[in-house]
PDB file of N, CA, C, O and CB in Angstrom:
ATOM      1  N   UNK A   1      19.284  31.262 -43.618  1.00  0.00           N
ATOM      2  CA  UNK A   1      19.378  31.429 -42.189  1.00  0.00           C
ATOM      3  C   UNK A   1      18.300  30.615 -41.488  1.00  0.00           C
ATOM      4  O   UNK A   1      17.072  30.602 -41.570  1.00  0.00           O
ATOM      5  CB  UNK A   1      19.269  32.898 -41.817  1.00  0.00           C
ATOM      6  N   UNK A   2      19.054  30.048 -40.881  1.00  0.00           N
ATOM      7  CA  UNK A   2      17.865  28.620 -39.824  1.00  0.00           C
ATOM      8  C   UNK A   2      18.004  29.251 -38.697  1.00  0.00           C
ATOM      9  O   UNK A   2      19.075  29.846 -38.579  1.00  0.00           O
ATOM     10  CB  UNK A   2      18.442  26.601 -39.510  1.00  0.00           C
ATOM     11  N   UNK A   3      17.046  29.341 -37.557  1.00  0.00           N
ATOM     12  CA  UNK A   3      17.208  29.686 -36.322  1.00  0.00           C
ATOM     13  C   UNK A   3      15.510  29.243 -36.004  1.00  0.00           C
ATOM     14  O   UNK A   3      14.569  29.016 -36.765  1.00  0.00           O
ATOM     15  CB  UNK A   3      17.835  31.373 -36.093  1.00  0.00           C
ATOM     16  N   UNK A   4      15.646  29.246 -34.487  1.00  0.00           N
ATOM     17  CA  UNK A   4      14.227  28.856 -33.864  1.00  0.00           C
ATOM     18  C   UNK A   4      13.054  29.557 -34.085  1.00  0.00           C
ATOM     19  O   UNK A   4      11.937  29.040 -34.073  1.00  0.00           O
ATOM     20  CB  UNK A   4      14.261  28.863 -32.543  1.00  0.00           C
ATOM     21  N   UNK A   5      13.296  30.756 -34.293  1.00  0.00           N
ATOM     22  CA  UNK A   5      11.860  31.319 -35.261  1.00  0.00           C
ATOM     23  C   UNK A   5      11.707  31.015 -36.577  1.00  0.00           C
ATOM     24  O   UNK A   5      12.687  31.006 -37.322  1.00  0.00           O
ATOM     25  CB  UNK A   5      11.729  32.818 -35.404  1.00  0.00           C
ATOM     26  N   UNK A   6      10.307  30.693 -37.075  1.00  0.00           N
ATOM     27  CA  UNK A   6      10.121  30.768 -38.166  1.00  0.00           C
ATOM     28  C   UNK A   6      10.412  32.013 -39.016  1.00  0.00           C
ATOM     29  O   UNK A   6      10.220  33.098 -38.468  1.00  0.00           O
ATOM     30  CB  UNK A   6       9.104  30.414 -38.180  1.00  0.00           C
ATOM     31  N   UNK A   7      10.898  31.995 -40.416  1.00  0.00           N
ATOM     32  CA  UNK A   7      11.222  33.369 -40.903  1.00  0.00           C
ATOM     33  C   UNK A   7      10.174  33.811 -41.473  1.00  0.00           C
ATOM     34  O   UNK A   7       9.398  32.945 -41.877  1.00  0.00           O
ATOM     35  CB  UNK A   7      12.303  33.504 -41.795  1.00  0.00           C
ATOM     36  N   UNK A   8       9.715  35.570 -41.745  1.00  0.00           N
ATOM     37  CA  UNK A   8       8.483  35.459 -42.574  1.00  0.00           C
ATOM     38  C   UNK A   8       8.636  35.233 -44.044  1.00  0.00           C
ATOM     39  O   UNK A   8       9.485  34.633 -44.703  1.00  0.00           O
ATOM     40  CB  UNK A   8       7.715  36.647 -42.424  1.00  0.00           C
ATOM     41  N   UNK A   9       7.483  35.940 -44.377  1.00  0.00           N
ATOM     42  CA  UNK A   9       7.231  35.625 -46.135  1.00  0.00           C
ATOM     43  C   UNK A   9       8.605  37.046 -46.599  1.00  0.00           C
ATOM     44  O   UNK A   9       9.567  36.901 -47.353  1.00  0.00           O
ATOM     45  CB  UNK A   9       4.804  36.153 -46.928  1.00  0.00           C
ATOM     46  N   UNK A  10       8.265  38.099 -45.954  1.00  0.00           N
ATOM     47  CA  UNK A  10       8.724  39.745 -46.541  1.00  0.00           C
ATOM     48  C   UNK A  10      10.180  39.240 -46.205  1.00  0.00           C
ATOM     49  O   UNK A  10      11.129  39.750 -46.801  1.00  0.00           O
ATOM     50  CB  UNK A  10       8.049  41.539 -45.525  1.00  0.00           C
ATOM     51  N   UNK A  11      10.335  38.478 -45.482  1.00  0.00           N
ATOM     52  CA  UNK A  11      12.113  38.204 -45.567  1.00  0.00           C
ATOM     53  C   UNK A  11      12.601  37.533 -46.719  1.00  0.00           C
ATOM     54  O   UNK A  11      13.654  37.788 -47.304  1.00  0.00           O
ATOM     55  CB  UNK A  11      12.708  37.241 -44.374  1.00  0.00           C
ATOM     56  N   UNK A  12      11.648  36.533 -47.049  1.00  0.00           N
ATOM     57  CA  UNK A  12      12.108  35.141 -48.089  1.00  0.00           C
ATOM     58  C   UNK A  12      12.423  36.241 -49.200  1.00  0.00           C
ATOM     59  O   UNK A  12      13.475  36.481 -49.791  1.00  0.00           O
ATOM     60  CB  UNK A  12      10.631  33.648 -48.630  1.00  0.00           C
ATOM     61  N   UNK A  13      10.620  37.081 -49.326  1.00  0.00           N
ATOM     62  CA  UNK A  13      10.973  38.375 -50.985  1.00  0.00           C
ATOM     63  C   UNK A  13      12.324  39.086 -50.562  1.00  0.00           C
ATOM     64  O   UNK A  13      13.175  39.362 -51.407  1.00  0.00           O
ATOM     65  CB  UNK A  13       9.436  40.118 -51.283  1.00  0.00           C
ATOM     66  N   UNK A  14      12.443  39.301 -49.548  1.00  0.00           N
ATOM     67  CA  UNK A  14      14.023  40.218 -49.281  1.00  0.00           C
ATOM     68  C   UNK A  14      15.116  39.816 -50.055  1.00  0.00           C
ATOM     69  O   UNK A  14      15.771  40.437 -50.891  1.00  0.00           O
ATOM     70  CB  UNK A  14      14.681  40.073 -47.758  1.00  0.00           C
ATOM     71  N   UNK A  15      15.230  38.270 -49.487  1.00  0.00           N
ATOM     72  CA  UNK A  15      16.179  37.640 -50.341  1.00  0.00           C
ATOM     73  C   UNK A  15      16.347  37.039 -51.685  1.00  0.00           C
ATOM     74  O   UNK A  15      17.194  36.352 -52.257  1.00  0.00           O
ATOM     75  CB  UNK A  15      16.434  36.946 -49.828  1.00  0.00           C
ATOM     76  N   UNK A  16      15.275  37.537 -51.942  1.00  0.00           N
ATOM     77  CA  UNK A  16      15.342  36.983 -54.038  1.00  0.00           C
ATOM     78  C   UNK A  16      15.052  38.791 -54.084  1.00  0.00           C
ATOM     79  O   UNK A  16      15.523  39.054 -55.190  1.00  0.00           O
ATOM     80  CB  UNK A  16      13.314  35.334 -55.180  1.00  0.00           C
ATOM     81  N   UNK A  17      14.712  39.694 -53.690  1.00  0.00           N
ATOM     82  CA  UNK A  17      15.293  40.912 -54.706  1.00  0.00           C
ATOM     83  C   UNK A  17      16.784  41.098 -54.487  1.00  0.00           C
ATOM     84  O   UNK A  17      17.403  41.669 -55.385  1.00  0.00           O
ATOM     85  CB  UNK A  17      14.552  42.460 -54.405  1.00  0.00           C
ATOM     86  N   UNK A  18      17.691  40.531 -52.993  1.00  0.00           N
ATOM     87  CA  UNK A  18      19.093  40.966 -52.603  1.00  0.00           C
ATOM     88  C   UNK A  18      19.947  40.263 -53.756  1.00  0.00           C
ATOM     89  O   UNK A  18      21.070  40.448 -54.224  1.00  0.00           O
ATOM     90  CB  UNK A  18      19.560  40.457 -50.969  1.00  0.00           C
ATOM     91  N   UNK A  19      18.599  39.114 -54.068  1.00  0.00           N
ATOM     92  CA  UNK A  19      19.819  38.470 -55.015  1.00  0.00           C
ATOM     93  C   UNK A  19      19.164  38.314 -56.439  1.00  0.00           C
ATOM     94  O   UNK A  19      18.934  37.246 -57.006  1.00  0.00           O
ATOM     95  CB  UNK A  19      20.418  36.817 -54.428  1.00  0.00           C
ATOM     96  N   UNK A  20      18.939  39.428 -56.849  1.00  0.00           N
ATOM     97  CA  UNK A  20      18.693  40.095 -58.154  1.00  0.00           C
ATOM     98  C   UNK A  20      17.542  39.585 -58.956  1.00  0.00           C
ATOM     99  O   UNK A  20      17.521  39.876 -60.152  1.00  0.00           O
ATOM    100  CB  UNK A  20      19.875  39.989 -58.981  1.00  0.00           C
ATOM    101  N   UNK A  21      16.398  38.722 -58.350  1.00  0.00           N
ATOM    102  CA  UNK A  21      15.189  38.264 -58.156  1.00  0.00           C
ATOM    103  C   UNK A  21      14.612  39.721 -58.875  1.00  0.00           C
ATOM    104  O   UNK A  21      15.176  40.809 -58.765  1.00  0.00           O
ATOM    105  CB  UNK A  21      14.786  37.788 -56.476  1.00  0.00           C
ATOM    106  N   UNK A  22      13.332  39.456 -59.645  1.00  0.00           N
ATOM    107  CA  UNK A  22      12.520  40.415 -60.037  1.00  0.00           C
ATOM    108  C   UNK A  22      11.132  39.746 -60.167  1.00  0.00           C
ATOM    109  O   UNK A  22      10.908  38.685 -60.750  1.00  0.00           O
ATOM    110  CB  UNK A  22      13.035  41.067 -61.281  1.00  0.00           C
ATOM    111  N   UNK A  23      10.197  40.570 -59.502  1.00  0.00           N
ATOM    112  CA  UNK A  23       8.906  40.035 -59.384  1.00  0.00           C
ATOM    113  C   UNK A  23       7.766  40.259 -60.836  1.00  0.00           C
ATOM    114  O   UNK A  23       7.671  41.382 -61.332  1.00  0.00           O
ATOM    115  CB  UNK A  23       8.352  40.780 -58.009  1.00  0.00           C
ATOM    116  N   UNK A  24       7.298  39.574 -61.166  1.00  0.00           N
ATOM    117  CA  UNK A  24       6.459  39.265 -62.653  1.00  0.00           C
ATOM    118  C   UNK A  24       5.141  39.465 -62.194  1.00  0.00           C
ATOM    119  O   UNK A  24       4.946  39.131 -61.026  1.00  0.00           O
ATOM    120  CB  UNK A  24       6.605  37.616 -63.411  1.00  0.00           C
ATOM    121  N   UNK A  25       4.198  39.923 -62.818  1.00  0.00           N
ATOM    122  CA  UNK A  25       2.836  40.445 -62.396  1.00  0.00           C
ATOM    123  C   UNK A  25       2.171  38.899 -62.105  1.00  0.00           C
ATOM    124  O   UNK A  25       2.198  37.859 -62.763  1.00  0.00           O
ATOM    125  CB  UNK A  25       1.952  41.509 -63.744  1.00  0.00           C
ATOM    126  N   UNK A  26       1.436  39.340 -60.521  1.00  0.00           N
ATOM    127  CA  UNK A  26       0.745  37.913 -59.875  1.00  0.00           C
ATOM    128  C   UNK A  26      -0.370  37.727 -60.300  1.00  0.00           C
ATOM    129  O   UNK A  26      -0.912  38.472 -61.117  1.00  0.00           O
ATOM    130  CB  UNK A  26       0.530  37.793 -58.426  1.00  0.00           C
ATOM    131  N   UNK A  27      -0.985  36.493 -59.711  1.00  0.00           N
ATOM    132  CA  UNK A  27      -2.320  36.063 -60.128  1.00  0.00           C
ATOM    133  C   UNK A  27      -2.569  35.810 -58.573  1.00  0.00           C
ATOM    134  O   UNK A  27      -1.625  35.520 -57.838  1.00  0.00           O
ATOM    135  CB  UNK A  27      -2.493  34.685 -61.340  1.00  0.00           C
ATOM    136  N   UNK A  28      -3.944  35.939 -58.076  1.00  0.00           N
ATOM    137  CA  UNK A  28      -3.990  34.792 -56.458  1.00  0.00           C
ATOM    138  C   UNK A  28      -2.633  34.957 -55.700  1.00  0.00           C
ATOM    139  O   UNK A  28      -1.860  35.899 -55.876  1.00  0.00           O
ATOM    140  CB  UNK A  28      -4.087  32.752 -56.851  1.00  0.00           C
ATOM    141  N   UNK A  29      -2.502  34.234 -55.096  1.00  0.00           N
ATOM    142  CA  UNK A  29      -1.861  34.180 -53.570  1.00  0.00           C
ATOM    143  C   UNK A  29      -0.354  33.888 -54.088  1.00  0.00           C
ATOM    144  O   UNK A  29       0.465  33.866 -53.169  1.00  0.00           O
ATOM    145  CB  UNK A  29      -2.588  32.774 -52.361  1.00  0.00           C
ATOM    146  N   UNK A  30       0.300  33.603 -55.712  1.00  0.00           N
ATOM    147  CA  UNK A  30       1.138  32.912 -55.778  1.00  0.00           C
ATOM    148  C   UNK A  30       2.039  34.317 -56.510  1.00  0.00           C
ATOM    149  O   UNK A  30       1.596  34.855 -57.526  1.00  0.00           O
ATOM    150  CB  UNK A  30       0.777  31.436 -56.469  1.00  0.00           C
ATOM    151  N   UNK A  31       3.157  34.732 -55.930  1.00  0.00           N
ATOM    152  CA  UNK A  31       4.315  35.942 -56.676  1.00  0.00           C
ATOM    153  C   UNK A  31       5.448  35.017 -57.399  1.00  0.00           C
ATOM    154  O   UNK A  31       5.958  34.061 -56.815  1.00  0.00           O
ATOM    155  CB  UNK A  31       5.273  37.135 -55.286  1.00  0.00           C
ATOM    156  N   UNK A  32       5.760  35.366 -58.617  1.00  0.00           N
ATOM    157  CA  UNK A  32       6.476  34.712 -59.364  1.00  0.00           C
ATOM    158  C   UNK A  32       7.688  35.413 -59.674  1.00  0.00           C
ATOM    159  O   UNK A  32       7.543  36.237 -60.577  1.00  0.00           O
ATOM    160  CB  UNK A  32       5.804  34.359 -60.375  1.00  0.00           C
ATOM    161  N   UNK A  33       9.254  35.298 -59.016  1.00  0.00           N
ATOM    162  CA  UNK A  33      10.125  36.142 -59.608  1.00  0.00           C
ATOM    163  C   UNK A  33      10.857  35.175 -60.400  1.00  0.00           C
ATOM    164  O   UNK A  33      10.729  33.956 -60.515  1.00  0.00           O
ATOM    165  CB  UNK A  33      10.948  36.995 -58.665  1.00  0.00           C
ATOM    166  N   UNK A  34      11.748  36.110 -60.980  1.00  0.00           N
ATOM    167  CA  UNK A  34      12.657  35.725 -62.113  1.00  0.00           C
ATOM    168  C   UNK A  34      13.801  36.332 -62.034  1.00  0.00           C
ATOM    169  O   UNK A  34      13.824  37.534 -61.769  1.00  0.00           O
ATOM    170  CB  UNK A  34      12.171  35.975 -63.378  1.00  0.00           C
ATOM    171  N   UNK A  35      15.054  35.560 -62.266  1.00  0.00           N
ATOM    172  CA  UNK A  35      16.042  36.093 -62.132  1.00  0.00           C
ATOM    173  C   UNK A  35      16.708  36.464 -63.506  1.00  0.00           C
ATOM    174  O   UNK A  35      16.547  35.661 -64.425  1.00  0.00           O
ATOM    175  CB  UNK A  35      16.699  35.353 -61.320  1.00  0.00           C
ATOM    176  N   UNK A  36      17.396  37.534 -63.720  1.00  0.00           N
ATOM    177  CA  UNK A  36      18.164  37.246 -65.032  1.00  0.00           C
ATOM    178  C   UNK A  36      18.512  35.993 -65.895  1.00  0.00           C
ATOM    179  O   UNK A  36      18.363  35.922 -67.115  1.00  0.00           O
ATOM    180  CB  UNK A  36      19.225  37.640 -64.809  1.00  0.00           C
ATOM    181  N   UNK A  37      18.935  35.141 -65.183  1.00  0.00           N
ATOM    182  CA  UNK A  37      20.097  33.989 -65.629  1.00  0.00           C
ATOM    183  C   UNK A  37      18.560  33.188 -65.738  1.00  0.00           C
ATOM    184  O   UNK A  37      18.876  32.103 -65.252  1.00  0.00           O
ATOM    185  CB  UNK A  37      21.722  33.294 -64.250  1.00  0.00           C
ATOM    186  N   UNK A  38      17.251  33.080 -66.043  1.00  0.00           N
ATOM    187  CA  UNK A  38      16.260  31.951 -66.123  1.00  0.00           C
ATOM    188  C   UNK A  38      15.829  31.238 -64.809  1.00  0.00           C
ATOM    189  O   UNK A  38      15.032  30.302 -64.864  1.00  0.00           O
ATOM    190  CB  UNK A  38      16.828  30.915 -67.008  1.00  0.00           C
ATOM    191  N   UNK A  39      16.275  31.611 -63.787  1.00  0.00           N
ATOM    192  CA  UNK A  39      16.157  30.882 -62.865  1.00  0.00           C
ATOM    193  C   UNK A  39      14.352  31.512 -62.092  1.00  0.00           C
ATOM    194  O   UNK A  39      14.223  32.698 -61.786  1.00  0.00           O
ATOM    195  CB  UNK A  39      17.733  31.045 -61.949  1.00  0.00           C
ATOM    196  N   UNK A  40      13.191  30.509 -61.903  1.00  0.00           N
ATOM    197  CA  UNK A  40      12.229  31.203 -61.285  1.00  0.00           C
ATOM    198  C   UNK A  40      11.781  30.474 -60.042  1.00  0.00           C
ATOM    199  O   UNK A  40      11.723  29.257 -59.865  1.00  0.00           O
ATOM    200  CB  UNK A  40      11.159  31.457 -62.196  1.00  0.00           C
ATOM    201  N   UNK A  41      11.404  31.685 -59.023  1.00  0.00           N
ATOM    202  CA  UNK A  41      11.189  30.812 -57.762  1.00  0.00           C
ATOM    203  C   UNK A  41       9.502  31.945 -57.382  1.00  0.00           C
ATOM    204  O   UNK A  41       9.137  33.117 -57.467  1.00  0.00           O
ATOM    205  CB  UNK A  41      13.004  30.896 -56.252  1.00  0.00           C
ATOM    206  N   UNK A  42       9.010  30.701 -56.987  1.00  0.00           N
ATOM    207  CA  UNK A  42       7.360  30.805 -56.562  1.00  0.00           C
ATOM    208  C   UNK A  42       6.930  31.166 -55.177  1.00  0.00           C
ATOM    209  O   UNK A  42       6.674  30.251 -54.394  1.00  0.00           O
ATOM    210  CB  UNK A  42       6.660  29.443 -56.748  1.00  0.00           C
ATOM    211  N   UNK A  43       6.842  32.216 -54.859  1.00  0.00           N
ATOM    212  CA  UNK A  43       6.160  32.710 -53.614  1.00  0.00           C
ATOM    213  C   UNK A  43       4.928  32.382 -53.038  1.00  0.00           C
ATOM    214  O   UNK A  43       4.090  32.962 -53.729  1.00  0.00           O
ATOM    215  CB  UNK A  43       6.037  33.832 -53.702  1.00  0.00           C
ATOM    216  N   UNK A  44       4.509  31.921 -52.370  1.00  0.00           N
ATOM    217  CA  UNK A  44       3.135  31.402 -51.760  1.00  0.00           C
ATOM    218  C   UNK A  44       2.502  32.195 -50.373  1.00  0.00           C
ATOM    219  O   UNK A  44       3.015  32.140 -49.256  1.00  0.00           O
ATOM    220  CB  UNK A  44       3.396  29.793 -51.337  1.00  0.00           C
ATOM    221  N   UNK A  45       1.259  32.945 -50.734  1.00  0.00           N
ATOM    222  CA  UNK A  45       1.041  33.620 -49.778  1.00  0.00           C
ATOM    223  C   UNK A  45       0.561  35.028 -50.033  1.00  0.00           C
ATOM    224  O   UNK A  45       1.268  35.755 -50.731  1.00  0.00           O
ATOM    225  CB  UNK A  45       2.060  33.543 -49.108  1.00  0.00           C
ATOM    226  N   UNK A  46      -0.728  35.545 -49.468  1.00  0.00           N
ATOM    227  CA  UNK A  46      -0.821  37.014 -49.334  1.00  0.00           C
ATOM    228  C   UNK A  46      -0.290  38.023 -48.361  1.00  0.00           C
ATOM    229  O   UNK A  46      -0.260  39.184 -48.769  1.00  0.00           O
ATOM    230  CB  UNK A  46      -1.915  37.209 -49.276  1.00  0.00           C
ATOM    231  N   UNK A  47       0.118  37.791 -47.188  1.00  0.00           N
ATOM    232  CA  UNK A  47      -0.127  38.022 -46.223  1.00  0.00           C
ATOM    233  C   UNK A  47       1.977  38.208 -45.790  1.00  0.00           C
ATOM    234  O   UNK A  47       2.474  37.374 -45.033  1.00  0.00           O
ATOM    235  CB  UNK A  47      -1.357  36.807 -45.599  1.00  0.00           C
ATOM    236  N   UNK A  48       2.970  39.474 -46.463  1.00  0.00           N
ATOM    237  CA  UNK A  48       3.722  39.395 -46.136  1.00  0.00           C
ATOM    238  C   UNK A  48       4.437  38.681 -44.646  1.00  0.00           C
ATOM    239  O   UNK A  48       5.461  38.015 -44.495  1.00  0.00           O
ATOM    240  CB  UNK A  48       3.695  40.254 -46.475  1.00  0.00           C
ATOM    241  N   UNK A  49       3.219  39.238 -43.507  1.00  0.00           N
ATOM    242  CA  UNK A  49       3.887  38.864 -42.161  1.00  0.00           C
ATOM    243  C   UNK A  49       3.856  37.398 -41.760  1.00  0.00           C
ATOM    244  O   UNK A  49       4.387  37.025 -40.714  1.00  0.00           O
ATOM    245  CB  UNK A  49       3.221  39.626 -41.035  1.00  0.00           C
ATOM    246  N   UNK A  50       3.262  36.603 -42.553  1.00  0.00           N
ATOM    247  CA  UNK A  50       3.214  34.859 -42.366  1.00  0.00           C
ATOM    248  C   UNK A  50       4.602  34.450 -42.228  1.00  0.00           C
ATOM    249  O   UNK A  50       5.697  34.591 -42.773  1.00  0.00           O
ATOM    250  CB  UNK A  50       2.532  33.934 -43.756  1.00  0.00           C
ATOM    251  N   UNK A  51       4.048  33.885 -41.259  1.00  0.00           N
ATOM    252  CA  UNK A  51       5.711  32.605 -41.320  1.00  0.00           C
ATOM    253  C   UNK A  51       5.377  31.580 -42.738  1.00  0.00           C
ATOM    254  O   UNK A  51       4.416  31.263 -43.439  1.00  0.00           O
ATOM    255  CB  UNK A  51       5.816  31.046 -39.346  1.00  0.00           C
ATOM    256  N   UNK A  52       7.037  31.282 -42.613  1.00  0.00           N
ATOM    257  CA  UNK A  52       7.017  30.393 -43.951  1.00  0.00           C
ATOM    258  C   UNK A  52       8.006  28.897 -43.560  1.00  0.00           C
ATOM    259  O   UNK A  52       9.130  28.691 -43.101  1.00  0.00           O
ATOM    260  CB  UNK A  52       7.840  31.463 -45.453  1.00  0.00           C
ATOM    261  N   UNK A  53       6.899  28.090 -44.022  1.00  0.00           N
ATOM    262  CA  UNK A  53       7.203  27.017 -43.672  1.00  0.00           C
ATOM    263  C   UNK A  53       8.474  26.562 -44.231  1.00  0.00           C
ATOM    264  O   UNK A  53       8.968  27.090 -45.227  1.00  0.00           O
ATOM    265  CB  UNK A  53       6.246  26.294 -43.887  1.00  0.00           C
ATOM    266  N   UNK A  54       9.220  25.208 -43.356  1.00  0.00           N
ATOM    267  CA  UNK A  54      10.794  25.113 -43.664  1.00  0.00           C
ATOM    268  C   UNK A  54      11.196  24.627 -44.510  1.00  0.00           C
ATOM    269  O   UNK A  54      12.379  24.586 -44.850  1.00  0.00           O
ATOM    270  CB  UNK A  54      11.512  24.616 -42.958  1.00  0.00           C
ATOM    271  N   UNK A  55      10.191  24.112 -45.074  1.00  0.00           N
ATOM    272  CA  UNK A  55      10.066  23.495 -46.999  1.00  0.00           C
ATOM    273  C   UNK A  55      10.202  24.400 -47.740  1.00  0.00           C
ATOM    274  O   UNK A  55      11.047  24.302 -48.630  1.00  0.00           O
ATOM    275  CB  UNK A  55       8.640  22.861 -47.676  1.00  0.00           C
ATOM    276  N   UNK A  56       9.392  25.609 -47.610  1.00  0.00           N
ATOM    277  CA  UNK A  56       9.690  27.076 -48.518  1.00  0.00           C
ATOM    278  C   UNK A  56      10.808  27.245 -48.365  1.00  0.00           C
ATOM    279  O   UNK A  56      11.749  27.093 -49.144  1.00  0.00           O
ATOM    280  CB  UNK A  56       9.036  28.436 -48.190  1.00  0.00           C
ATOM    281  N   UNK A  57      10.762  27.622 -47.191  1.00  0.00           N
ATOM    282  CA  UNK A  57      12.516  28.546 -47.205  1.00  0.00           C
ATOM    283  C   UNK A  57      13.594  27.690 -47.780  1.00  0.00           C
ATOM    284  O   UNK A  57      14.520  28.220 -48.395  1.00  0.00           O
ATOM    285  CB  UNK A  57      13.245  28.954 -45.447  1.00  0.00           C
ATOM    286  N   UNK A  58      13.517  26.159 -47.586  1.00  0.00           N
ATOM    287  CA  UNK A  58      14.429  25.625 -48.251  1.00  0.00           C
ATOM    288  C   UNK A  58      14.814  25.390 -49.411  1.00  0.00           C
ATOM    289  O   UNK A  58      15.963  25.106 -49.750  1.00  0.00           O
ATOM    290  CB  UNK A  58      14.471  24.982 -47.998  1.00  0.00           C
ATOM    291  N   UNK A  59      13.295  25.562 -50.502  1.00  0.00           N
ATOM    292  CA  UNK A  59      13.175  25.748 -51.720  1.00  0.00           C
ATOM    293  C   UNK A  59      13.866  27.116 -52.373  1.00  0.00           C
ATOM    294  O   UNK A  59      14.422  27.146 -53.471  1.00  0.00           O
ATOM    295  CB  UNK A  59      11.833  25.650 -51.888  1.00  0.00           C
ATOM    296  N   UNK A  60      13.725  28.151 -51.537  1.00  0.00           N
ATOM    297  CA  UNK A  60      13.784  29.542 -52.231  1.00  0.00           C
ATOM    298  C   UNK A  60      15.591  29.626 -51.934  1.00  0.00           C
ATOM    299  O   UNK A  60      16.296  30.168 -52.785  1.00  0.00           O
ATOM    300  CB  UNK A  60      12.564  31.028 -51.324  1.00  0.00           C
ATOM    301  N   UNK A  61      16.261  28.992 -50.560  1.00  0.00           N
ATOM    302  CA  UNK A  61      17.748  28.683 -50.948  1.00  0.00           C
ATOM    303  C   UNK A  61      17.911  28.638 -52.220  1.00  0.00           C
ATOM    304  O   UNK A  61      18.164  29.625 -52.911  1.00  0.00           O
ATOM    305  CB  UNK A  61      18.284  27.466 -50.471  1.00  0.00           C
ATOM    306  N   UNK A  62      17.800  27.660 -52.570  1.00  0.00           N
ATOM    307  CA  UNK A  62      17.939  26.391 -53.692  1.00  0.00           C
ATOM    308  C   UNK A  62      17.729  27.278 -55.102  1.00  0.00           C
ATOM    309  O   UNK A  62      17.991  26.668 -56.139  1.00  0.00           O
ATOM    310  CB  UNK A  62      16.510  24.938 -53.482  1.00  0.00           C
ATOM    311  N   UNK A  63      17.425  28.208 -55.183  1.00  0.00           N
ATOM    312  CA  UNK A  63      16.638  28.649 -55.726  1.00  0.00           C
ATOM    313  C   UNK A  63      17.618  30.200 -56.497  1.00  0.00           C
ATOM    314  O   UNK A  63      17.851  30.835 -57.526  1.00  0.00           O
ATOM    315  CB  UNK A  63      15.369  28.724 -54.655  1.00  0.00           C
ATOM    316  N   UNK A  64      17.946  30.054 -54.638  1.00  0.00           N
ATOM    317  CA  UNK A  64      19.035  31.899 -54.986  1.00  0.00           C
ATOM    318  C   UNK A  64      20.837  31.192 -55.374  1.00  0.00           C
ATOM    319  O   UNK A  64      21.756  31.636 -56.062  1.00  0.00           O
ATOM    320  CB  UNK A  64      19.240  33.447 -52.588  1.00  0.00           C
ATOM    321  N   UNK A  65      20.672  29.847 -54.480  1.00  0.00           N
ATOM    322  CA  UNK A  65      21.933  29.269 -55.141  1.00  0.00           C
ATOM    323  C   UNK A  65      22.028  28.928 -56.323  1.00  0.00           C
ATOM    324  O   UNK A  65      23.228  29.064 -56.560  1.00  0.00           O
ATOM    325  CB  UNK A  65      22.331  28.293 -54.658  1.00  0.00           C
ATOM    326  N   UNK A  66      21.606  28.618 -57.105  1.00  0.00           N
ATOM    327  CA  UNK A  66      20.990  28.192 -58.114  1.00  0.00           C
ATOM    328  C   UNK A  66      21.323  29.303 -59.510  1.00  0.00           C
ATOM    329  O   UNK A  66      22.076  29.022 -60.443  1.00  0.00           O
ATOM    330  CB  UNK A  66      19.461  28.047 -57.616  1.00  0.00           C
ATOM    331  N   UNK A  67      20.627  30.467 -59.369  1.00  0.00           N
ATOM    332  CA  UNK A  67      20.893  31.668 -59.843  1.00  0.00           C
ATOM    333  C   UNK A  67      22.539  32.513 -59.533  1.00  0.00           C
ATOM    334  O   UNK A  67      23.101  33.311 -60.284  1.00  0.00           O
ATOM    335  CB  UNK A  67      19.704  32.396 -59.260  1.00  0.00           C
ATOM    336  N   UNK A  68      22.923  32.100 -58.432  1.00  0.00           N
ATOM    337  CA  UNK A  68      24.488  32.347 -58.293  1.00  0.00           C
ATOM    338  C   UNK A  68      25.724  31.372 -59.451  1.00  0.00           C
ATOM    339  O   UNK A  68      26.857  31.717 -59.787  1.00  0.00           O
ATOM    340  CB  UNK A  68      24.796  31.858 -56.521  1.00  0.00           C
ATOM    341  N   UNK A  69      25.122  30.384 -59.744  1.00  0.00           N
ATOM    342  CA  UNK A  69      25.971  29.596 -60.088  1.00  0.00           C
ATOM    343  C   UNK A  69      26.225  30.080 -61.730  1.00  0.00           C
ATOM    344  O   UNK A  69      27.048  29.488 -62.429  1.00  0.00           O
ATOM    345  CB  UNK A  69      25.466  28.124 -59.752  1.00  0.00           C
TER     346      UNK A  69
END
């Protein structure tokens, strides 16, 4: 979802647990989930309420499509 607000971080995690994403114990600022099927996508950030830049969000697409396939 693209729209004129930036989206936050707690949305991006929304959408890798909706899409069966599971989070792996962190180190620092970086959350690492994993999906069943091998697929892993890298969270950046402490601070759930941050906006996330449009490079992230476009990565973490990529990421849940990816794991659909």
């Amino acid at each position: 979802m693209i729209s004129g607000m930036p989206r936050k971080l707690r949305e991006l995690i929304a959408d890798l647990r909706r899409a069966g994403f599971v989070q792996e114990p962190e180190r620092g600022s970086h959350r690492k989930f994993r999906h069943p099927r091998g697929v892993t996508a890298i969270v950046s950030g402490h601070s759930e309420g941050v906006d996330v830049k449009p490079y992230h969000e476009k990565q973490i697409r990529q990421k849940i499509e990816q794991a659909r396939q």
